[in-house]
C-alpha positions in Angstrom: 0.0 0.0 0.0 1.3 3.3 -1.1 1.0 6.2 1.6 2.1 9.9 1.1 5.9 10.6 2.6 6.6 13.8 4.5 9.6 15.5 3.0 12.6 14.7 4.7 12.8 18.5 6.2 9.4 18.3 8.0 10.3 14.9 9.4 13.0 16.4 11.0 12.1 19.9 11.8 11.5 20.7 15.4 8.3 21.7 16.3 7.7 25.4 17.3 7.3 26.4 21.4 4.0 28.9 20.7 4.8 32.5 22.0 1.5 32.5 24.9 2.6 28.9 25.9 6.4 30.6 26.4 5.1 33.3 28.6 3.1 31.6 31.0 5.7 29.2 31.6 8.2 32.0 32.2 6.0 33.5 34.0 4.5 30.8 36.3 8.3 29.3 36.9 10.9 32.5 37.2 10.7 32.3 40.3 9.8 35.7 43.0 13.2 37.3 42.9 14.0 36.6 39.4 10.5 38.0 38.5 11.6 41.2 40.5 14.9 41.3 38.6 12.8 41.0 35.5 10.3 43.7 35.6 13.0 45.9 37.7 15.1 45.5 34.2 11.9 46.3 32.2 11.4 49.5 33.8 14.4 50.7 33.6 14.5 49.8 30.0 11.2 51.8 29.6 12.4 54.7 31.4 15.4 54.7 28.9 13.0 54.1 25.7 10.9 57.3 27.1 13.3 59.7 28.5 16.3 59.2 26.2 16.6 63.0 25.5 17.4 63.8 28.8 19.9 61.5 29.8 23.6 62.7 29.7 25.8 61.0 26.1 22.3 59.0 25.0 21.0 62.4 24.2 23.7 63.6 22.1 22.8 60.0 20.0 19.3 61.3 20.1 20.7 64.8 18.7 22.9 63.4 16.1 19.7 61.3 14.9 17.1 64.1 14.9 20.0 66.1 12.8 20.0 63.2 10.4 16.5 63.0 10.2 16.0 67.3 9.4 18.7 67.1 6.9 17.7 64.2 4.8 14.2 65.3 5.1 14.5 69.3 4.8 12.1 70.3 2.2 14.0 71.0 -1.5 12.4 74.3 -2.3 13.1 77.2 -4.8 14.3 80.8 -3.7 11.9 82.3 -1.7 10.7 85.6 -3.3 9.5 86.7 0.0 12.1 87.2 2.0 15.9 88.9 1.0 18.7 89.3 3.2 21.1 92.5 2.9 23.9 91.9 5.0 27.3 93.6 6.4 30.2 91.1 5.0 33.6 91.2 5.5 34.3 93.1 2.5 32.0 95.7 3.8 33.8 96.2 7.0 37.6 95.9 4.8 36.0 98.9 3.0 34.4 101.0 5.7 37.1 100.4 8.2 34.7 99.8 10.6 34.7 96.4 12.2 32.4 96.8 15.7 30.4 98.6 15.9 29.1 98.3 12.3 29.1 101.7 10.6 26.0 103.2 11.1 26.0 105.9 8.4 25.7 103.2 5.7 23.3 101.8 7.5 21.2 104.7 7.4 21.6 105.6 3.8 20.8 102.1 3.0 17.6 102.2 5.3 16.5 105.8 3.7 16.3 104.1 0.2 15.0 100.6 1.3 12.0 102.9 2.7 11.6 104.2 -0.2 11.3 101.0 -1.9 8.2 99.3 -0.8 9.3 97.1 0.9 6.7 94.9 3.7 8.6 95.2 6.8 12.6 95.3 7.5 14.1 93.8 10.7 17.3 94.7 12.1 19.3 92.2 13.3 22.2 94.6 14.5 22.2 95.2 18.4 23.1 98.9 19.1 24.6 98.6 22.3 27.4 101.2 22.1 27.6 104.9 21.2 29.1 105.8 17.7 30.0 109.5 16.5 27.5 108.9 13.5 24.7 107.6 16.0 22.4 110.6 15.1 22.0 110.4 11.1 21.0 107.0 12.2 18.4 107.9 14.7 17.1 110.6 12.6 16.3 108.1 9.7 14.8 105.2 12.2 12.6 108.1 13.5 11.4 109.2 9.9 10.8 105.1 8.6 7.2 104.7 6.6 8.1 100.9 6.4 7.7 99.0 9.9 11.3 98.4 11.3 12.2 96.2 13.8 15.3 96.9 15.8 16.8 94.0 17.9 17.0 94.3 21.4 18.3 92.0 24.0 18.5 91.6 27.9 21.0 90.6 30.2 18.5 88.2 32.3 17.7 85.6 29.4 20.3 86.5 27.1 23.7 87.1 29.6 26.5 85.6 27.5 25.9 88.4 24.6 24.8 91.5 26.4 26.3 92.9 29.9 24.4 95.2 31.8 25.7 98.7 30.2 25.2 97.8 27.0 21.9 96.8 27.9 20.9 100.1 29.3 22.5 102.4 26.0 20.5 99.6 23.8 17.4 100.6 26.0 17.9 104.3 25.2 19.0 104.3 22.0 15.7 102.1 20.8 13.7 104.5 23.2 14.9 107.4 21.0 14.0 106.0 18.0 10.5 104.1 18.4 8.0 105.4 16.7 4.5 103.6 15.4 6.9 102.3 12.7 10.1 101.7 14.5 9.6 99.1 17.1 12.1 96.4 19.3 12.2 93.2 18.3 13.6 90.2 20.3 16.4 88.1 18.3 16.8 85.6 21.1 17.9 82.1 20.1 17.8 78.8 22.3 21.0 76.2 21.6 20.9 72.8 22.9 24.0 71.6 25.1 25.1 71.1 22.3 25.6 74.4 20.8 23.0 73.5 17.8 19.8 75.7 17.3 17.1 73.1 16.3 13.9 74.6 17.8 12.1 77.5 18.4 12.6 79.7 21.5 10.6 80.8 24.4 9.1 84.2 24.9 9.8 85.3 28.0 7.3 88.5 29.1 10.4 90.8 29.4 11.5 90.7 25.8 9.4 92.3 22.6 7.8 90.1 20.0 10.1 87.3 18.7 11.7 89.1 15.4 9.7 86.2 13.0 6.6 86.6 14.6 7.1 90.7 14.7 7.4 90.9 10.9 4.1 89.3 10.2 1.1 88.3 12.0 1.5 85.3 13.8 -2.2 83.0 14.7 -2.4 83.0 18.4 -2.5 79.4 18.6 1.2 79.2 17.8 2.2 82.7 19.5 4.2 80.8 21.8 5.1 78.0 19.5 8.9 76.2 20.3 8.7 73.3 18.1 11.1 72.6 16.0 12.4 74.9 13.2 11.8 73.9 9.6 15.3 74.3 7.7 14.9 74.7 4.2 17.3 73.3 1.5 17.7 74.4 -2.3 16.3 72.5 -4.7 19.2 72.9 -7.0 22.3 71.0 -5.4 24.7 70.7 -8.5 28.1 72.7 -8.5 27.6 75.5 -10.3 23.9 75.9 -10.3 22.3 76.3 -6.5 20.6 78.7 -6.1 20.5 79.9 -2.4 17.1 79.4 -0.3 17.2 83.0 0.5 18.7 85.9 -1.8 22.1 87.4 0.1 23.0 91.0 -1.2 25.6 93.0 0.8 24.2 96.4 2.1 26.5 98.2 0.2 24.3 97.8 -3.1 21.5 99.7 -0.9 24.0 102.4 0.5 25.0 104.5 -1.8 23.0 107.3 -3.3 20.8 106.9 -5.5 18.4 109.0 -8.2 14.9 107.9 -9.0 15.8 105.8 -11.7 18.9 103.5 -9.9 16.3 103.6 -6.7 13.4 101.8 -9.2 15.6 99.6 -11.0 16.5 98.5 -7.7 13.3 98.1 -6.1 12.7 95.4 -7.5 15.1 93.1 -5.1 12.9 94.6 -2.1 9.4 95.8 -3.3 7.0 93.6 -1.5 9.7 91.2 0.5 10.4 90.7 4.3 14.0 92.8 4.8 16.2 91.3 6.9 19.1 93.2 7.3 22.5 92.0 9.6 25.8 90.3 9.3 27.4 87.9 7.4 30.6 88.4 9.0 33.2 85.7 9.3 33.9 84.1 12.9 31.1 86.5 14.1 27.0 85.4 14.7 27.4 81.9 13.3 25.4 79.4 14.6 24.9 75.4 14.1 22.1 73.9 12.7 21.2 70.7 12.2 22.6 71.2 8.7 25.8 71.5 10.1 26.9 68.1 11.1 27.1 66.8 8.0 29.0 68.1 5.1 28.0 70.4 2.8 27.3 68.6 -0.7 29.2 71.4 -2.5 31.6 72.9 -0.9 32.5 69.4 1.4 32.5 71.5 4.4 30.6 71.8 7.7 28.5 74.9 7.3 27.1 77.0 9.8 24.4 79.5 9.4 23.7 83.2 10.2 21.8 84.2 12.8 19.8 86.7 10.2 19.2 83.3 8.2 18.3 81.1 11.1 15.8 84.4 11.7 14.4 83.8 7.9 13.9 80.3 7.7 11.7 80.9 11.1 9.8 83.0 9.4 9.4 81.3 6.3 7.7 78.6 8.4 5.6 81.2 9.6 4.6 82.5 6.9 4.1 78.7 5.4 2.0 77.8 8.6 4.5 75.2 8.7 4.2 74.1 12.3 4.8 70.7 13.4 2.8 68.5 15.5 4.0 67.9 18.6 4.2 64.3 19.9 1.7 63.5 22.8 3.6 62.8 26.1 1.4 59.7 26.7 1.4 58.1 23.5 5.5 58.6 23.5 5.1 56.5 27.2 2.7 53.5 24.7 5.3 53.6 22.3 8.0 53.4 25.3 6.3 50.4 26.9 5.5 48.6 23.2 8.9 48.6 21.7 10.6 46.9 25.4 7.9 44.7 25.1 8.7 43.8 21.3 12.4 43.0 22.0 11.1 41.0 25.2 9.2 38.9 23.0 11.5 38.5 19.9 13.3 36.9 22.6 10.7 34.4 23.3 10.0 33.5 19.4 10.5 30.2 18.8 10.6 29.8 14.8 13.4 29.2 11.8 16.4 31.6 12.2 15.4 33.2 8.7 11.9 33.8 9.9 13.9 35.6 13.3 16.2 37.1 11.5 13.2 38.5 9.5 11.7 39.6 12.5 14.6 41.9 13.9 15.2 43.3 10.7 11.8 44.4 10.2 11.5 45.8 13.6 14.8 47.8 13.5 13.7 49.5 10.2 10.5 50.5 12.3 13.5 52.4 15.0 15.1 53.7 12.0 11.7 54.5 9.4 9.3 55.4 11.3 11.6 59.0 13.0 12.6 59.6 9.6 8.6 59.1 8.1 7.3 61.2 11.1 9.7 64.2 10.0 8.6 63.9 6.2 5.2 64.2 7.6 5.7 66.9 9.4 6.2 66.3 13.3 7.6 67.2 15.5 10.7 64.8 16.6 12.8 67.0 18.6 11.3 64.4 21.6 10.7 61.2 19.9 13.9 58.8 21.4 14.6 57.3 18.4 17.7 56.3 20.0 16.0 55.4 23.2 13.6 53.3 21.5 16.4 50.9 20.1 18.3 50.7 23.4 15.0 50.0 25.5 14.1 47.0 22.7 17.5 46.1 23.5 17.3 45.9 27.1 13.7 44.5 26.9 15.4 41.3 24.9 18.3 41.4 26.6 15.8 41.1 30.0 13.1 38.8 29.3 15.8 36.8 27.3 17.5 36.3 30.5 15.1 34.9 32.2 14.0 32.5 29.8 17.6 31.0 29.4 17.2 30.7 33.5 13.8 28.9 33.2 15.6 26.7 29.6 18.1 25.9 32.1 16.0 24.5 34.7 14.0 22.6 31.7 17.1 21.1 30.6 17.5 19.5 33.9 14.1 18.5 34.2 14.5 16.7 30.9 17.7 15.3 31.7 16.5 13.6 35.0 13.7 12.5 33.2 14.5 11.0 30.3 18.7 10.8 30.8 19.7 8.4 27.5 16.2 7.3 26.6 15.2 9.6 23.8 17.1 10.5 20.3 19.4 13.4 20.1 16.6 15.4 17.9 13.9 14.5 20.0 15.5 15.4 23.5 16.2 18.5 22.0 13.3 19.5 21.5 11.8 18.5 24.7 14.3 20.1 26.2 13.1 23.3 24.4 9.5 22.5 25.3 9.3 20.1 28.1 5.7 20.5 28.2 5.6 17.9 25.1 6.7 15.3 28.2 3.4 14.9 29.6 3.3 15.2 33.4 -0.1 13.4 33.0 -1.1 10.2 30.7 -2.6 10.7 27.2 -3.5 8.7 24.9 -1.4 8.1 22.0 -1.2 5.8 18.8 2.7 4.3 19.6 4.7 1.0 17.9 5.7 -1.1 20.8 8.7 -3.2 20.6 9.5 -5.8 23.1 13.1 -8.1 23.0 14.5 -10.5 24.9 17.9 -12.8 24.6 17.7 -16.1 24.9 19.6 -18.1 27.2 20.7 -15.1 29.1 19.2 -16.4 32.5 21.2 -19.4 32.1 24.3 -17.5 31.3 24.1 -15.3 34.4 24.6 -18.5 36.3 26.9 -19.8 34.7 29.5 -16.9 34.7 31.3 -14.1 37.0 28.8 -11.4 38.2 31.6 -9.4 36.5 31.2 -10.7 33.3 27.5 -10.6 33.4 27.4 -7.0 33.9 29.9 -6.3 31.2 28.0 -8.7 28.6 25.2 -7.0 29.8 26.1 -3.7 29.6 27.8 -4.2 25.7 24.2 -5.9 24.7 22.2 -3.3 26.0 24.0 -0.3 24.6 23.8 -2.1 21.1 20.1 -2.2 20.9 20.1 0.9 22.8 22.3 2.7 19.8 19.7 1.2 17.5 16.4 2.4 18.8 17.9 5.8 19.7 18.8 5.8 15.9 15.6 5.1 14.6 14.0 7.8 16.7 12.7 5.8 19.2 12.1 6.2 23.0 13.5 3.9 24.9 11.0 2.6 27.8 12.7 0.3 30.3 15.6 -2.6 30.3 14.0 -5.6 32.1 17.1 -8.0 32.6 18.4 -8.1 29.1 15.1 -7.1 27.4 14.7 -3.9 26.1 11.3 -2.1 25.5 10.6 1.0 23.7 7.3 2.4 21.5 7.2 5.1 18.5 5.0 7.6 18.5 6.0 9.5 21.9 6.8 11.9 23.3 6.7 13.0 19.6 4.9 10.9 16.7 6.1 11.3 13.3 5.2 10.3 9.7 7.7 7.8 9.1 7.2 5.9 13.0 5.9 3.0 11.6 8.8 2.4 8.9 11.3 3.6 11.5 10.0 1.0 14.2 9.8 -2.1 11.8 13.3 -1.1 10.2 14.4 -0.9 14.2 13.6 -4.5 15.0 14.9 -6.5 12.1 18.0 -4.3 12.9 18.2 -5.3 16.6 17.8 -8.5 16.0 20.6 -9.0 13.7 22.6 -6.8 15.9 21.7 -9.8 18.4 22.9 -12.2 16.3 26.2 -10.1 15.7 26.4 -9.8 19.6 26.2 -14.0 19.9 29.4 -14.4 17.0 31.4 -11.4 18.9 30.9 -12.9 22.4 31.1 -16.5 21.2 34.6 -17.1 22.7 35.2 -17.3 26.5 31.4 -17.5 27.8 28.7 -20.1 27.4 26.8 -19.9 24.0 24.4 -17.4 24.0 20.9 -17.5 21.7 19.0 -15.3 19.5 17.5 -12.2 20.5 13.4 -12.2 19.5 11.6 -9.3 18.5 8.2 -8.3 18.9 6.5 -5.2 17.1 2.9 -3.9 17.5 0.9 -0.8 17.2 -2.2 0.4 19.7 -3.4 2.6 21.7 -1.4 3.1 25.1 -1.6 6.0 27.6 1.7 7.2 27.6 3.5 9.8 30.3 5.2 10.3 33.7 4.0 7.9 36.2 5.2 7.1 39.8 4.3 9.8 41.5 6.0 13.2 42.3 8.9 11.5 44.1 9.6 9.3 41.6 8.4 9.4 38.1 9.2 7.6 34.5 8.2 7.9 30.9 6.2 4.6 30.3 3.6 3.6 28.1 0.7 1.4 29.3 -2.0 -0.5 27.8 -3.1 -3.4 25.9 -0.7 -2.9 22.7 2.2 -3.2 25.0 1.1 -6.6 26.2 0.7 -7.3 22.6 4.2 -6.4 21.6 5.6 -8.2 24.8 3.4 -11.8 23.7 4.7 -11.1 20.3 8.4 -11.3 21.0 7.6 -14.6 23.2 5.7 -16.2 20.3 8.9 -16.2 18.2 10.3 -19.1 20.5 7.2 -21.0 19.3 7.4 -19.9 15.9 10.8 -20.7 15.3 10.9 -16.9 14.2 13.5 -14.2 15.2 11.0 -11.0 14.5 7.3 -11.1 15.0 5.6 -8.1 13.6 1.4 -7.6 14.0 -0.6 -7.3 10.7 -1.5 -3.6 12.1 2.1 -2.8 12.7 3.2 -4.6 9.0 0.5 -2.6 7.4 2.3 1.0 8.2 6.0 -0.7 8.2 6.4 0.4 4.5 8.4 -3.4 4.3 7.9 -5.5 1.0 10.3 -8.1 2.9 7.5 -9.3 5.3 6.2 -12.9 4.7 3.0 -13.7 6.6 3.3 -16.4 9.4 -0.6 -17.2 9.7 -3.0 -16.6 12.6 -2.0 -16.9 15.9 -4.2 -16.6 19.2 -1.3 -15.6 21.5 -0.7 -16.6 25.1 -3.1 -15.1 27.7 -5.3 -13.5 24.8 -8.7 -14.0 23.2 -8.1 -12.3 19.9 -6.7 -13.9 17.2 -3.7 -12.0 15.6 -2.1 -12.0 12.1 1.4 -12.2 11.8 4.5 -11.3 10.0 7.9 -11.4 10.0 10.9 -9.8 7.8 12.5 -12.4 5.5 14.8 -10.1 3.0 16.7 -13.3 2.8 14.3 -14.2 0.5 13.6 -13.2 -2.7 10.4 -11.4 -4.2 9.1 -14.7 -5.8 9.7 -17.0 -2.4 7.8 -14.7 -0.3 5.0 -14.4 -3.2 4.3 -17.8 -2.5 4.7 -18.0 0.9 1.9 -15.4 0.7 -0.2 -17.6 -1.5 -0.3 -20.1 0.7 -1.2 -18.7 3.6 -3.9 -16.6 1.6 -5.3 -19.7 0.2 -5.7 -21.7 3.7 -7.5 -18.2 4.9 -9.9 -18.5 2.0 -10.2 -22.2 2.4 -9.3 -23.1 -1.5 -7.8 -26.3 0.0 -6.5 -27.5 -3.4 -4.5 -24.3 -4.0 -3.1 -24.8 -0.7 -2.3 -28.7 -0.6 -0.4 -28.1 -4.0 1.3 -24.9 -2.3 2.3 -26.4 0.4 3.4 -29.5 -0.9 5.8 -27.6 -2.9 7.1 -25.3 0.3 7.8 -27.9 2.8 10.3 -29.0 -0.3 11.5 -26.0 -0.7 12.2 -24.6 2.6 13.2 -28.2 4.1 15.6 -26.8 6.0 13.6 -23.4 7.3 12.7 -24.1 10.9 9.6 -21.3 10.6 8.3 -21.7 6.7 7.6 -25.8 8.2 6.4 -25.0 11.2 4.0 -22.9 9.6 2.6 -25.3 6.9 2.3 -27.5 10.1 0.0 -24.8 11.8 -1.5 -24.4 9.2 -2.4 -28.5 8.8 -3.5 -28.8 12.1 -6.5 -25.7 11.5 -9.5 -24.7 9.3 -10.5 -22.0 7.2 -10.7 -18.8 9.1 -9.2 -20.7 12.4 -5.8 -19.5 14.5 -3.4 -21.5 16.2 -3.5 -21.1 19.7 0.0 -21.0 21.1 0.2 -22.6 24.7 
C-alpha cells in the first residue's frame, strides 16, 4: 500500500514552542526574585526608551539622529521671493574700516532708500549697544521710517552671555529714542541645545518684545508661543555651479550709496513687497549650528554653519508657510515606550526558523530607524521622539526577558535530563528540552509502535558466569540495541534483565514511525545475532534475540508519582508487543511483527506467518515477520499459501504447500507454519500454549 511521505525537512524539523505557551511558563516558573529582577530590568529599559533626551551621552545619540532626520528630510524648495537678506560682509567692513560697531552711516543711507522701496517690513538684526560718532543720522532716519522696522533688542537676564548690563541700558535708550509707530524692538533671542545646535524654536519670555519672526508678520495665536522645531529649508538645486540659495544674500553696500529715482526703481525690484532682513554675514562673528551642520556640505565638502539673520528667515518662512509641526503626545510617547521593550522582550521568546527571526529583527529595526525619519517627512515634530532610546529600550527589553528564559531553559534542561537521561534520540531530546511540556506530566493517549526483545539463554548464562562478566556482557548488549532504537528515533522505555522495551509515537509521533520501528527490530535483531558471533569465545553460547513489534493505543507519560516518576507507556498494545516477542520461541521466528504494525511498516520483505491466538489473549492476531533473505518470488508464495488456507481453497493450498515444505526443508519457521497451518481450518488460528 502506497502512503504519502513527509519530506525529509518536515520529518525532522522541530516543532515550534508557541509565544502564549512561552510566557506563562516563564511567568508561572521564574521564580519571585528573578521576577523582580525582571520587571526591575523592564522599567528601567522603559524609562530609557521614554526619557532618552534627557539622559547625559544617550542624548547627544538622540541629537545626532534628529540632525539626520532634518537634513535628509528638509524640504527642497526654490528661492523664496518673499524674503531677502542685505547683510554687512567682511568686505564691507575691509572697505568701511569699521569692524564693531558696524558703521552706522551706511546703514542709514541704506535704510532711507529701502523705505523708499516698498518694501513689507525690514528687521534689524544689529544690536546697538554702544555709542558711535554717526549715532544721530541713524536715529534721525529710524525716526522718519514709513516701512515698519524692527530693531533687535536683548537683555542681560535671558540672554547674559551676549549682552552685559551697560550695554543693555545704552540699547534701551537708543531704541527709546527712535521708536516710533513704525520703529519698534524686536527680540532676536535664540535657544542652543548643550550642544551648541539651534534646532527649535525659542521661548518668549514676558520681558523681551515680539520674537523678530513673529514681529514681521502676523503670527495665529494658537502658535504665539510656538517652540517646536524649526523647519530648515534646502535648495532644490544641489549641482556645482547651479544652486541657487534658499534665500537671496545681497551686501548692504548695493543699498548704501546714493541713489536718483531711476537707480532707486531699477533696484526696487530686489525689495518691493519682500520681508528685509538686514544683519551680518561676518566671518567668525553670529554663526550658529544647525542641524545642517553636522554633516557636510554637498558642495563645498564642508561643515557649514548658518547666520543668525538666516536662522531668523527660515523661522519666518515657516511662519509665513503655517509650517508648524505637530508635537508628539507625552502619553502616547510612554505606549510607544512600553510597546517597543515589550517587542524585544518577546523577539526573545520567538521560537521559529532563524530566517523567519532574523526577518523579525530586521523588520522591527527598520521601524527604529523609518518610522523617525517618516514622522519628520510628515511633518512632526521629533525634537522628543527617542529614536535612540527606542532601540536601546528594545534592546534591554530582549536582553531582560531573554535572561530569564535562558534561567527557566536551564532548569527545563535538567528536568528533561532527569527524566529522560539516554532514553530519547538526540533530535527528540532536543526538542523537549526546548518545550518540556511535550513530556506529559499526565497520561494521554497516543497511537505508539511497541517493541518488546528478549535474549535467549541469558538467564542461564548469568549462572553460569562471574557477576563481572555478566554485567559487562550485559552492559555491551544493551548499549547495542540501545544505539539502535535511539537511531531510529525511538524512545526507549525500560531494560528488564536483558530485554529492552521501547514504543514510537512518543513523546513526539512522526510520519515515518511505523517504517522507522519495523526497520528498528529487524535491525536489533541481527545486531543480536552479531552480539552472539562477537561474544562467542570465552562465555557459554548465547541464543538469538526475539523481536516483537505492535501498534495500539497506550496511555503514555510520567508515572510514579511526584517523588519518583518515568516515561512509560501502558495498555493493551504493550502486552501485545511483549506476547509477540515470546511467540517467536514458538514460531521458530527471530521478529514477529502484528498485521496492524506490518500494514504502516512500509516493508515488501515481510512474509505472513498465519493466525495466531497468543498466550493469555482472546483475539486472534495476524502475523509477519521480515525475511529479506528471500527473494520477491519466495515470499509471493509464501503469501499464496497462507492466503489460500485463509480463504479455504484447500487444493490451492495442498499443492502450495506440498511444494514449500520442499523447498524450505531446512527453514525451521516456513515448516512449522505449513504444520499450523495442517492442524487448522479455514478462518481458524493456532493457539499457542
Amino acid at each position: 500500500m502506497t502512503r504519502p511521505q513527509a519530506s525529509p525537512d518536515a520529518a525532522e524539523r522541530p516543532a515550534t514552542v508557541p509565544l502564549g505557551k512561552r510566557l506563562r511558563r516563564l511567568a508561572t516558573q521564574l521564580g519571585p526574585s528573578r521576577m523582580a529582577a525582571t520587571m526591575l530590568f523592564l522599567l528601567l529599559a522603559v524609562l530609557i526608551a521614554r526619557t532618552s533626551w534627557q539622559i547625559p551621552l544617550i542624548n547627544d545619540a538622540e541629537r545626532a539622529l534628529y540632525d539626520a532626520r532634518a537634513t535628509l528630510m528638509a524640504p527642497k524648495v526654490a528661492q523664496d521671493k518673499r524674503i531677502v537678506l542685505i547683510t554687512y560682509n567682511d568686505e564691507t567692513l575691509f572697505n568701511t574700516g569699521i569692524r564693531s560697531p558696524l558703521d552706522r552711516t551706511l546703514l542709514a543711507g541704506a535704510l532711507a532708500n529701502i523705505d523708499q522701496m516698498g518694501a513689507k517690513a525690514i528687521g534689524i538684526d544689529i544690536a546697538f549697544d554702544s555709542p558711535r560718532p554717526d549715532d544721530p543720522l541713524l536715529k534721525s532716519q529710524l525716526r522718519a521710517m514709513r516701512t515698519p522696522t524692527w530693531l533687535a533688542y536683548a537683555e542681560q537676564a535671558s540672554n547674559p552671555n551676549t549682552i552685559f548690563y551697560e550695554q543693555q541700558r545704552f540699547l534701551q535708550a537708543f531704541i527709546a529714542d527712535v521708536a516710533t509707530a513704525t520703529t519698534k524692538p524686536t527680540s532676536v533671542l535664540f535657544r542652543t541645545d548643550g550642544d551648541g545646535v539651534i534646532r527649535t524654536w525659542p521661548d518668549r519670555p514676558k520681558t523681551l518684545p515680539p520674537l523678530m519672526a513673529n514681529a514681521l508678520a502676523p503670527v495665529d495665536a494658537a502658535h504665539a508661543d510656538f517652540q517646536g522645531n524649526i523647519r530648515f529649508l534646502t535648495p532644490a538645486r544641489a549641482t556645482a555651479g547651479q544652486e541657487e540659495p534658499v534665500f537671496a544674500n545681497l551686501p548692504i553696500d548695493t543699498f548704501a550709496m546714493p541713489m536718483d529715482a531711476d537707480l532707486r526703481a531699477s533696484l526696487s525690484e530686489l525689495v518691493r513687497g519682500r520681508y528685509v532682513l538686514i544683519g551680518g554675514d561676518i566671518i567668525d562673528n553670529d554663526q550658529f549650528n544647525t542641524p545642517m551642520s553636522r554633516f557636510t556640505d554637498p558642495l563645498t565638502g564642508l561643515h557649514e554653519t548658518m547666520i543668525g539673520l538666516e536662522v531668523h528667515a527660515h523661522m519666518l518662512a515657516q511662519q509665513l508657510d503655517g509650517a508648524w509641526t505637530t508635537p508628539i503626545p507625552g502619553a502616547l510617547l510612554w505606549a510607544l515606550a512600553l510597546l517597543v521593550v515589550l517587542a524585544g522582550g518577546l523577539t526573545s521568546l520567538i521560537d521559529v526558523r532563524a530566517r523567519w527571526v532574523a526577518l523579525a529583527f530586521l523588520v522591527q529595526m527598520a521601524f527604529f530607524v523609518v518610522v523617525p525619519f517618516w514622522l519628520q517627512g510628515r511633518g512632526v515634530d521629533t525634537t522628543t521622539l527617542p529614536a535612540f532610546g527606542w532601540a536601546l529600550g528594545w534592546l534591554f527589553g530582549y536582553a531582560a526577558v531573554g535572561t530569564a528564559a535562558r534561567t527557566i531553559g536551564s532548569r527545563q534542561r535538567a528536568f528533561a535530563q532527569s527524566a529522560l537521561g539516554k532514553y530519547l534520540p538526540a533530535d527528540v531530546a532536543a526538542q523537549i528540552m526546548r518545550d518540556p511540556d511535550q513530556l506529559s506530566l499526565h497520561g494521554e493517549r497516543r497511537t505508539i509502535y511497541c517493541v518488546f526483545t528478549d535474549l535467549e539463554g541469558f538467564t542461564k548464562l548469568s549462572h553460569a558466569t562471574t557477576p563481572e562478566t555478566v554485567a559487562r556482557l550485559l552492559n555491551e548488549y544493551l548499549d547495542r540495541l540501545s544505539d539502535i532504537v535511539l537511531d531510529h528515533g525511538g524512545t526507549i522505555d525500560k531494560f528488564v534483565g536483558d530485554a529492552v522495551v521501547a514504543f514510537w509515537g512518543a513523546p513526539i509521533s512522526r510520519p515515518d514511525d511505523g517504517e522507522k520501528a519495523a526497520a528498528a527490530a529487524l535491525a536489533m535483531y541481527r545486531a543480536g545475532e552479531q552480539f552472539r558471533v562477537d561474544m562467542a569465545e570465552g562465555v557459554p553460547p548465547l541464543g538469538m534475540t526475539r523481536v516483537g513489534l505492535h501498534v495500539g493505543d497506550a496511555i503514555v507519560g510520567n508515572f510514579g508519582g511526584e517523588g519518583r516518576i518515568q516515561y512509560t507507556a501502558l495498555g493493551d498494545s504493550m502486552n501485545t508487543a511483549s506476547r509477540l516477542e515470546s511467540a517467536n520461541k514458538s514460531l521458530k521466528t527471530g521478529v514477529l511483527i502484528s498485521a496492524e504494525a506490518a500494514e504502516r511498516s512500509g516493508r515488501h520483505d515481510l512474509v505472513p506467518m498465519g493466525r495466531v491466538t497468543l498466550r493469555g489473549r482472546a483475539r486472534p492476531v495476524d502475523v509477519f515477520t521480515p525475511r529479506p533473505d528471500l527473494n520477491a518470488a519466495q515470499r509471493g508464495r509464501i503469501a499464496a499459501l497462507v492466503a489460500a488456507h485463509a480463504a479455504g481453497d484447500r487444493k490451492a493450498y495442498v499443492t502450495g504447500a506440498t511444494a514449500l515444505a520442499g523447498e524450505f526443508g531446512q527453514d525451521a519457521a516456513i515448516q512449522f507454519l505449513i504444520e499450523r497451518l495442517n492442524d487448522t481450518e479455514k478462518g481458524e488460528s493456532y493457539v499457542l500454549s
